[in-house]
C-alpha positions in Angstrom: -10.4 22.6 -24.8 -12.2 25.1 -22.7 -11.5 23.7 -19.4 -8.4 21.7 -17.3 -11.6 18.9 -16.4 -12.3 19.2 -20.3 -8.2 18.2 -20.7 -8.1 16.0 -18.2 -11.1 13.7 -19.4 -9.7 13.8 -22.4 -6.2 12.3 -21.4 -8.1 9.7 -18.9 -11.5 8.7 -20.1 -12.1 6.6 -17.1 -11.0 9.3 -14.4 -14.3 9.4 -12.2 -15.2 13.2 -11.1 -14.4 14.6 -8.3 -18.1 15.6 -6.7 -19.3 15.7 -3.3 -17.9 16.2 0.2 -14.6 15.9 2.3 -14.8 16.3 5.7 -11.0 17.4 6.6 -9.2 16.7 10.2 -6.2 19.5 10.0 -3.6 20.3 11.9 -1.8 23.3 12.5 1.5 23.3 13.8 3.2 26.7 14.9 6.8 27.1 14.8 9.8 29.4 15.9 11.5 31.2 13.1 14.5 32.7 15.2 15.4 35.7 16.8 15.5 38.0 13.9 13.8 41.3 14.4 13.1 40.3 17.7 11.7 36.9 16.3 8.9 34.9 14.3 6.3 32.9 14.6 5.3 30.7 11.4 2.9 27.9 11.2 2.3 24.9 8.9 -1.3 23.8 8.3 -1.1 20.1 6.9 -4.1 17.2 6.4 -4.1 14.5 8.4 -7.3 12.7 7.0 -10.7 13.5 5.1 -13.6 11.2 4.2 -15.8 12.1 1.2 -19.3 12.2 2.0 -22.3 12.0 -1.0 -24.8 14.4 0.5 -24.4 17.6 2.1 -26.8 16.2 5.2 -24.0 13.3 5.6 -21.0 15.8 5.7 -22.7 18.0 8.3 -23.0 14.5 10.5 -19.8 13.3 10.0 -18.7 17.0 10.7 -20.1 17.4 14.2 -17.9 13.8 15.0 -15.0 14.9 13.7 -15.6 18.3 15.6 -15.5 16.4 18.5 -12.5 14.5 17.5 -10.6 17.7 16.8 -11.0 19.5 20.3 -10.0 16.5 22.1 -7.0 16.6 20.3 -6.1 20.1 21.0 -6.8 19.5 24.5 -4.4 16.9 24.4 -2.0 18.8 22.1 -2.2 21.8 24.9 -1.7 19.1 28.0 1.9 17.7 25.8 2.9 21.1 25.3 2.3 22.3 28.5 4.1 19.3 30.3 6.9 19.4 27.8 7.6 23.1 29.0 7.1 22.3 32.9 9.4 19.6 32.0 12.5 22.1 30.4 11.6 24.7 32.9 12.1 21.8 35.8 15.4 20.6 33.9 16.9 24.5 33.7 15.6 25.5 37.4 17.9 22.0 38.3 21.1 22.7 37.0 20.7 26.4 37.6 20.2 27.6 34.0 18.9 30.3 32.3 15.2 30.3 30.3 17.4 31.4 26.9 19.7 28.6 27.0 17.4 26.3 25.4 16.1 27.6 22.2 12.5 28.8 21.9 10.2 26.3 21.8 7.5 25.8 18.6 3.6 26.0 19.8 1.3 24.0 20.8 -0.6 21.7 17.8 -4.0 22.6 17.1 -6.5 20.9 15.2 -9.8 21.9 13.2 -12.3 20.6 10.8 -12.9 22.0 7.5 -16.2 20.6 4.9 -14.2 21.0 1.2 -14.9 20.6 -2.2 -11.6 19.0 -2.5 -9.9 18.0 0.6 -6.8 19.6 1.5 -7.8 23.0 0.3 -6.7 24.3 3.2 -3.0 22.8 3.5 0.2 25.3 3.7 3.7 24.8 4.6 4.9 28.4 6.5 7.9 30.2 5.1 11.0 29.3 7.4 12.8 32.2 6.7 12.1 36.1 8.2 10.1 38.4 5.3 
């Protein structure tokens, strides 16, 4: 066989080709890796939906919406985060308390839009451990 599509049409005759468009919603999530070597900042990138689109001219639309989807939820990733922080520094500044007594906190969510072959190109899980 010359090719892994050759293979796999091979093993599932019915198996209908992957072709066309996904329009991918991701979402990256940063996260603390500790204090080593002064410490680490990591980050996870994982899908949280696509559509598959038949044209190129319908993937470009339903981009521009989910564009506009995305940077409304960053806003409101940015506006949790921010409060969640206002929130500890109110709780430490209250009982007296140090900024270090609570561990760092991860980063603010961000989400983004991404017109793939195969949807969830993109995806990563960070390394949780310092390199």
């Amino acid at each position: 066989m010359n090719n892994i599509n050759e293979a796999f049409f091979s093993v599932c005759a019915d198996a209908i080709p992957a072709k066309g468009s996904y329009v991918t919603l991701y979402c990256t999530t940063p996260y603390y890796g500790g204090p080593e070597e002064g410490g680490w900042w990591g980050s996870d990138t994982a899908v949280i939906a696509y559509y598959k689109c038949d044209t190129e001219a319908q993937a470009e639309a339903v981009q521009a919406k989910v564009e506009a989807l995305a940077k409304e939820l960053s806003t409101d990733a940015l506006r949790s985060f921010g409060n969640a922080c206002k929130s500890q520094c109110e709780w430490l500044n209250a009982r007296g308390l140090d900024s270090d007594f609570l561990p760092e906190v991860d980063g603010e969510e961000n989400y983004y839009v991404s017109v793939e072959q195969t949807p969830g190109e993109q995806a990563s899980t960070g390394c949780r451990h310092y390199e």
